[in-house]
Structure formats: C-alpha cells, structure tokens
N, C-alpha and C positions, 0 to 999 in steps of 0.2 A: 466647495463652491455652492451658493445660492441659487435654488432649483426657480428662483421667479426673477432671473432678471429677464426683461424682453427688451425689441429692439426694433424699429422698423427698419425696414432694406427690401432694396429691387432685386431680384435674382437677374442674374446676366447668363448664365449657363446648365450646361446639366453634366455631372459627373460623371466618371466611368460606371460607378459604381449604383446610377441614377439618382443623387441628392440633386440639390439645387444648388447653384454655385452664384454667392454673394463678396464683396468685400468690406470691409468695416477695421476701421482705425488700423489699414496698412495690414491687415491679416486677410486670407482667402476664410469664408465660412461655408463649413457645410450643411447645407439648409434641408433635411429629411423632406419630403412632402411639398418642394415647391417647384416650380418649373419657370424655364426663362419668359424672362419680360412682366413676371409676377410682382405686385408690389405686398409684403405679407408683414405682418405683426410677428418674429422670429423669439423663440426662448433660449437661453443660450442652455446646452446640457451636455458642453466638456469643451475644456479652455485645455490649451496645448502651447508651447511656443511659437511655432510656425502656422496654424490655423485652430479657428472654432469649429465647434461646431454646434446646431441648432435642429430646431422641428420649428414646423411652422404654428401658430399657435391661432392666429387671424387672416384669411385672406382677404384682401381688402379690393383686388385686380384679379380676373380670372383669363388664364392662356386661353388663345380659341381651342389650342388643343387637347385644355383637358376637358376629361372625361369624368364620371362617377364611373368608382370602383364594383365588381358587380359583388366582390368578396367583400362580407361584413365582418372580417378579421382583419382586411388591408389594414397595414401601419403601426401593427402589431404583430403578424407574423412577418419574418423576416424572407419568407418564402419567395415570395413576388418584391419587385421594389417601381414598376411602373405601369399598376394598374389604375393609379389618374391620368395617364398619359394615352392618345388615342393610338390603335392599332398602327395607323401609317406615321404618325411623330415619332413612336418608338422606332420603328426600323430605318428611317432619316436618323433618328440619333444614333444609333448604333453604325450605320454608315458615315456619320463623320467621326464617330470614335476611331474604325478602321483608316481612313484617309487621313485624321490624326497622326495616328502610328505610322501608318508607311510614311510621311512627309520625316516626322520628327527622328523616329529609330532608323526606318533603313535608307532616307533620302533618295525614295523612289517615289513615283507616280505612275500609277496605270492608263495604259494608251488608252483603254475604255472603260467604263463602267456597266457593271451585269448590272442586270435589270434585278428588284431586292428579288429572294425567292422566300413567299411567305404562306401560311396555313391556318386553317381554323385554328385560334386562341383560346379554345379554353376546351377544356376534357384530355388533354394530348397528351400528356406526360405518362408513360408508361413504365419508368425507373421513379425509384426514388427511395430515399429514408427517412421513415417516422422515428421522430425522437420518444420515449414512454416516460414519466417520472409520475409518482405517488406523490399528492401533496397533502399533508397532514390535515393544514388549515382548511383545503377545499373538503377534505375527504374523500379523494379520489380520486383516479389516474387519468392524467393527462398525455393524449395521443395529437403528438403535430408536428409542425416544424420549429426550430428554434425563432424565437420573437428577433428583430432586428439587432436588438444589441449582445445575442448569444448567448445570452447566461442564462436562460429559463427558458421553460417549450411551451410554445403559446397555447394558447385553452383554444381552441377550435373546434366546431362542430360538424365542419365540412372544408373541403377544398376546392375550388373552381378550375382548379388545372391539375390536377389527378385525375386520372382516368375515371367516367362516371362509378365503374364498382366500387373503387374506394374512395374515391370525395366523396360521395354521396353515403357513404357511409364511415365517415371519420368516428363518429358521436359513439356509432352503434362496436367500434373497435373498442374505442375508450370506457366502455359499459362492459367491455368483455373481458378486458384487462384489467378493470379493476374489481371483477368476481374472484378473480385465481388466485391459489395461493400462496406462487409466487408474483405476487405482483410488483413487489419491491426488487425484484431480480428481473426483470427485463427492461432494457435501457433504451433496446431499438425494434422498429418492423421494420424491413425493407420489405419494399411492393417490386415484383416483375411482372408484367404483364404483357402474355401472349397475345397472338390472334384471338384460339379458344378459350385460354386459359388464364385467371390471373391468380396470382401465389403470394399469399403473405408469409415475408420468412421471420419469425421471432429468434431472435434473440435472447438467452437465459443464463444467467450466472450463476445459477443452482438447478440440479435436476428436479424436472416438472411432475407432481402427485398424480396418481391415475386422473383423481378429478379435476387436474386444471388439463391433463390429455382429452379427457371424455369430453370437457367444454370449446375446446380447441374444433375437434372434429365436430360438434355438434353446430356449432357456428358454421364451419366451412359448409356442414352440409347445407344450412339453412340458406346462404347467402352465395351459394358458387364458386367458391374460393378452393383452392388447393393450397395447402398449411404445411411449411417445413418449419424442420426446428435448427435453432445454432447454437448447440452448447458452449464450442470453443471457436475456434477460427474456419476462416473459410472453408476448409475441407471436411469441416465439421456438419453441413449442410447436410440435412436427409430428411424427405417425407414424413410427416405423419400423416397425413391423408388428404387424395387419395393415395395408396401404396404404391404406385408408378404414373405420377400426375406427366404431366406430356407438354413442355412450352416452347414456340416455336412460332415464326412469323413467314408469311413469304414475300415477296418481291414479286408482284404478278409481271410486272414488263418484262423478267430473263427466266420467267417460269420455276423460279427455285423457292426453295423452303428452310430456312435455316433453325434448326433444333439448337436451342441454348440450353443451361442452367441457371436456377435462379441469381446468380449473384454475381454471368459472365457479363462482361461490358457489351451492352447494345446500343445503336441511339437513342433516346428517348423519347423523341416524338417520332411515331409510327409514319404518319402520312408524310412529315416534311422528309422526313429518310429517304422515302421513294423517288421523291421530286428533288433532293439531293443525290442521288445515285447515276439517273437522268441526265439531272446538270451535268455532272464532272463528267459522263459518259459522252456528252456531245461535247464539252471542251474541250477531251481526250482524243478522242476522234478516234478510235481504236481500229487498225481496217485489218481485214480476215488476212491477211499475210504475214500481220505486226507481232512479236515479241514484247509484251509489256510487265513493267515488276510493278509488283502493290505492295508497300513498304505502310507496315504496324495495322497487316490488313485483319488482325481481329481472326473472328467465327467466318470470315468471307464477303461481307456487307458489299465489297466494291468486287474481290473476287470472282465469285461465280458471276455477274453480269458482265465483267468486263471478259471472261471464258466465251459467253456465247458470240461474244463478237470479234475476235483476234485469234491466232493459231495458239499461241502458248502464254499461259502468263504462272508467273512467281512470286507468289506469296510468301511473306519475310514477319514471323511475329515473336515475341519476346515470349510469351507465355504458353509454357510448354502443354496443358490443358487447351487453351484454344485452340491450337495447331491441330489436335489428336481429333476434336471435335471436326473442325474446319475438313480434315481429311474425312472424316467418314460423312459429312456433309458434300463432299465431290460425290461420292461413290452413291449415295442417297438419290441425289440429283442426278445422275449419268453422267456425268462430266468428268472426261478423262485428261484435257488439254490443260492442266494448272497441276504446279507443283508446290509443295510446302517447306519452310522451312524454320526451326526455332533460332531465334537469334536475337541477342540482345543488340541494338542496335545503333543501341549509345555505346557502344564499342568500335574500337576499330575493326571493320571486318574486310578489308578490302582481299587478304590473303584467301577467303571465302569461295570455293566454286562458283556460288549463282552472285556473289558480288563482281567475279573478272569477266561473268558472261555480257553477250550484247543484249542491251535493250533500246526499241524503239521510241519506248515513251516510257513513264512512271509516272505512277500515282501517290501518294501519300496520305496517310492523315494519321499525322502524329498527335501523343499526349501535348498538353500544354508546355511541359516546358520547352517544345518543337524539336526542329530536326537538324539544326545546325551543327552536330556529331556527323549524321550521314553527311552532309556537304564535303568533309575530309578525305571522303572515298569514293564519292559519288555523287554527281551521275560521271559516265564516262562516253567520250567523245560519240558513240554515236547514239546516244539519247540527245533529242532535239525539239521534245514537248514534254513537260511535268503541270498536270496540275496536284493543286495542295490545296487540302480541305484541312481550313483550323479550328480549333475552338479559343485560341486565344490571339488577338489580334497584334497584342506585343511581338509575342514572338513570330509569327509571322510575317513581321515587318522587316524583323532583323534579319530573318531570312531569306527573306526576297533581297535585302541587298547584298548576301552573301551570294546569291545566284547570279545578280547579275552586274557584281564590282569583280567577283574570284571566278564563276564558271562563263560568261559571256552571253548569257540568258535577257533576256527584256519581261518585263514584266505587262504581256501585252494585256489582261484583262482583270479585274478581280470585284467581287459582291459583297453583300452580305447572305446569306439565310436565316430567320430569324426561327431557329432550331427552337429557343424559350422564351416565346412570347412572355411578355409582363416582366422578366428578370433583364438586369446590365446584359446578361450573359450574352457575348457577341461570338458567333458560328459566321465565317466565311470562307470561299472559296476564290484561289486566284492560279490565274493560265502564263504558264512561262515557256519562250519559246528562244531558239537558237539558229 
C-alpha cells in the first residue's frame, strides 16, 4: 500500500482504544491522533476489509478539549494514547465506554452514577516494563516503551508518567545499558516502586561479567535505586544491591503496610489506590458484626482495611506466593480477624469450606478476563451487597448481567476511576445489591 494517500474527514468518535473514529466510502476509520468534532487532513497507514485505518497528518479544526501533550515522545511511544485530550474529556470518555458496555453486553443500566474518582496525571505509575533493544544504526540501546504500532521500542529520553525517579531518568538507563557487556542480552527493566524504595529489575539472557555487576551497583548507588537481577523466570528474581532492598507501600486510612516483591501485582498508581480502597469501602459498607469474603484479594490491598472495620473477613487468592506473603502481612500488621486461602477461582470451588460459609457482603477484583466462573458458585443466598472493582469494563458488563438476570442483584451504582490517566485503560467500580 502507498504510504501518501491522504484524505480529508470529520472524526465523529473516540475509540476504546483512544483513536478517532471517522467513516469514508462505507468503512469505519481509525484515525491515531484525532478527536471528535475534528475536521483533519487523515493518511491512510493500513487498509483492512472491514476498516482503515489512519494518523492524522493536518488538523485543520481544533476540539475545545484538546490539549498539547506535555510528552515530546507522544505519538510515538505507544505508552500513553490520550495525552491531547484534556484530563476531564478523558475520564467522560472512559465513562461512556463503561455505559457503553453495560447497555450493549450486559443490558443493564445503573440506578446512579459514582461521581469519576480521579488523581494527579502525571509521575503516578509505580509498575511498569521497560522494553531494551541495541540498535546497530543508532549505535546504542534503546530504553522505553514499545512505539504504537509494537514492533520497535521507541527512543525516549524521559517518561512523564513513571514515577519521577525513573522518567526522569529514562535517558541516564539507556546510557547504562548500553555500557555493559551484555547489552544485547537484556530485552526488559521492569520498575516497582515503593514508598522508600524503587527497584529496577533487569532482565538477562546470559550471565552478567563482574563489570556489567560493578556498573549495575554503581548506578544504583549513584541514583537510589535498588537493582535485581532475572536470569530466568519469575522466581529467578534476586538482589544485586542493596543485598536485602525492602519495598513496601502503606495505606495510611487502616494503618497497614504491605511488603511486596518486585514483580508481585500491585496497583499502579499509588495515590489513586488509596482513594479506591475508600471508595469500595463506603460502597461496601462493612459494619463491625459483618462477615465479608475478598475474592483474587492479592497481597491484601482491600483485605486488611476491610479487617479493620468488620469482624471476619476471607481472603480467596490463586497465587500461592501471594497468599504466604498476604499472611505474614496480617501478623506484621496485628490483625488477627482475616483468614487466607489459595484457590484458583476459575474453578469450581463451591465443595470448598469458606466457599459453603456465610458471607455478609463480597468484594472482588478480579483479572480482566473477570469473574463470571465464581458466579457458578457464588455468592450465596445470604450475601446481599458485592461491590466489584474492574479493570476491564467488557467484562464487567457481562457480569453485572449475570448478577442480576441469574443471582437477583440490581445494579444500584457504578463509576469510573481513572487508575491510567493518558492510556484507553478504563478501571471501574460498581455496587450490587439484593
């Protein structure tokens, strides 16, 4: 296909995935870089059967709601996909993605709408992985995120939603990475970042020479950082310095502290977590008599807070490492009233001791492909509030109608949170009652 045919067209929409959504000779187009009510000069750069799609090449009309990008990488790192779009237009769109879905997949409607819950936009990402590649032509290694169309790691000098220790120092990785002499052998860094502590994990396909060790350490010292290494797979994880780094976040509203390792699932924006925790905790209603189960409850994130306010509650998690941690994070905390359990959960468990117990309420927050597995066995007749915290709003949808076509649930309330400011990525929260 010819990389200069262009086009004019209005954008009418905005994607799931934040394009611009146009149509042209009976195809939907997906327009990179434009936003509704825009009129733009479009390039076409991949013909399909069923749609095109395009970047925008000219804008000729400007939305009131865009914005200039503060990243001089936007639109080439594939990292962010709407940092032209202003803080409050993004979380409106993301809000009608979610109503979207519940209208279309689970042909439900919420009797209200949460008010959005949203957070400073930009330093918050506390997870994440850096892609590395050695490039001949440049002569030197490239530290970032993969460019929008996946196949290359964009040249980047900084991040604006990494955590300031490593956005602000993207440039000075990639300078470090390509002193070593395996430079060709490492593919990723993942970043976890504590309270005190942030930890870059490398990745390496071949064992590392004293002197890419001594520069490894010599960096962390220089710059803060605590440095593991991952020769093989995840349990491959270990220190190189400091020799017992320490990461670990708390939750000041239920007084607790959660010890992780670098590579266990936490959320990634530190502050919105808090003020998601909050949420679901007053949607929950927890009261000091109630029995409540916390189903794929992780390290505890919703656990121990939902401990300090309810007599007993039951933690259900697949990952037998979290579970181990999760418990010595009760005993850490003092909290004696939660109990643990490993379980896969996309199973049927209903034959399960704490699956035939009573619970007052439940909580959830399941992976993306959601929880429509537990609905098979759960909840039971005297559970009569669940909320559900999602990260993906399909499923979701599908779920709420399984709640309340099969178990007799209403779907009284549900939001957005806008967990990744700048990304599609839609986090929400919805209250189901019986």
């Amino acid at each position: 296909m010819k990389k200069d045919i262009t086009f004019d067209i209005t954008i009418a929409d905005l994607s799931h995935d934040g394009r611009g959504v146009a149509h042209r000779d009976g195809k939907a187009v997906f327009v990179a870089g434009g936003l509704p009510g825009e009129a733009v000069t479009a390039r076409l750069t991949q013909r399909s059967r069923h749609y095109d799609e395009a970047v925008v090449e000219t804008l000729h009309s400007r939305s009131p709601d865009r914005v200039d990008p503060r990243c001089a990488h936007f639109g080439t790192c594939g990292g962010c996909a709407l940092q032209h779009l202003s803080p409050p237009a993004q979380i409106a769109a993301k809000q009608h993605v979610l109503a979207e879905n519940f209208e279309r997949i689970g042909k439900v409607t919420p009797k209200r709408w949460l008010e959005p819950l949203s957070g400073e936009p930009w330093g918050y990402r506390r997870k994440g992985r850096l892609s590395v590649k050695y490039v001949d032509k440049k002569g030197r290694a490239l530290v970032g995120f993969r460019e929008a169309n996946g196949r290359y790691v964009a040249d980047i000098a900084r991040c604006e939603v990494l955590v300031p220790a490593v956005g602000e120092r993207v440039a000075a990785i990639g300078e470090l990475v390509g002193r070593l002499d395996a430079v060709r052998e490492i593919p990723q860094i993942e970043i976890a970042a504590g309270d005190d502590t942030v930890a870059l994990i490398f990745r390496h396909l071949s064992p590392l020479s004293e002197h890419d060790r001594a520069a490894l350490v010599a960096f962390a010292q220089a710059h803060g950082f605590a440095v593991y290494l991952q020769p093989g797979g995840n349990d491959s994880v270990h220190p190189l310095w400091p020799e017992s780094p320490r990461l670990a976040f708390a939750i000041p509203s239920a007084n607790v502290e959660l010890e992780f390792r670098p590579l266990d699932f936490i959320q990634v924006n530190a502050r919105m977590n808090e003020r998601m925790i909050a949420h679901a905790l007053a949607l929950l209603d927890p009261q000091p008599a109630e029995s409540v189960l916390d189903l794929f409850c992780g390290l505890g994130n919703f656990t121990f807070p939902l401990a300090r306010q309810c007599a007993h509650v039951v933690g259900v998690e697949g990952e037998h490492g979290l579970v181990e941690r999760a418990k010595a994070g009760a005993v850490a905390n003092g909290i004696a009233n939660v109990e643990y359990h490993v379980a896969n959960l996309l199973d049927d468990q209903r034959d399960t001791p704490w699956a035939r117990a009573s619970f007052d309420k439940i909580l959830l927050d399941p992976p993306r492909s959601g929880a429509a597995a537990v609905f098979d066995y759960l909840p039971r007749k005297g559970t009569n509030r669940i909320v559900y915290v999602s990260c993906h709003p399909g499923s979701l949808a599908r779920d709420a109608g399984i709640l309340v076509e099969k178990h007799g649930f209403k779907l009284k309330a549900a939001g957005v949170m806008d967990m990744f400011p700048h990304t599609a990525h839609v986090e929400s929260i919805a209250l189901f009652e019986r």
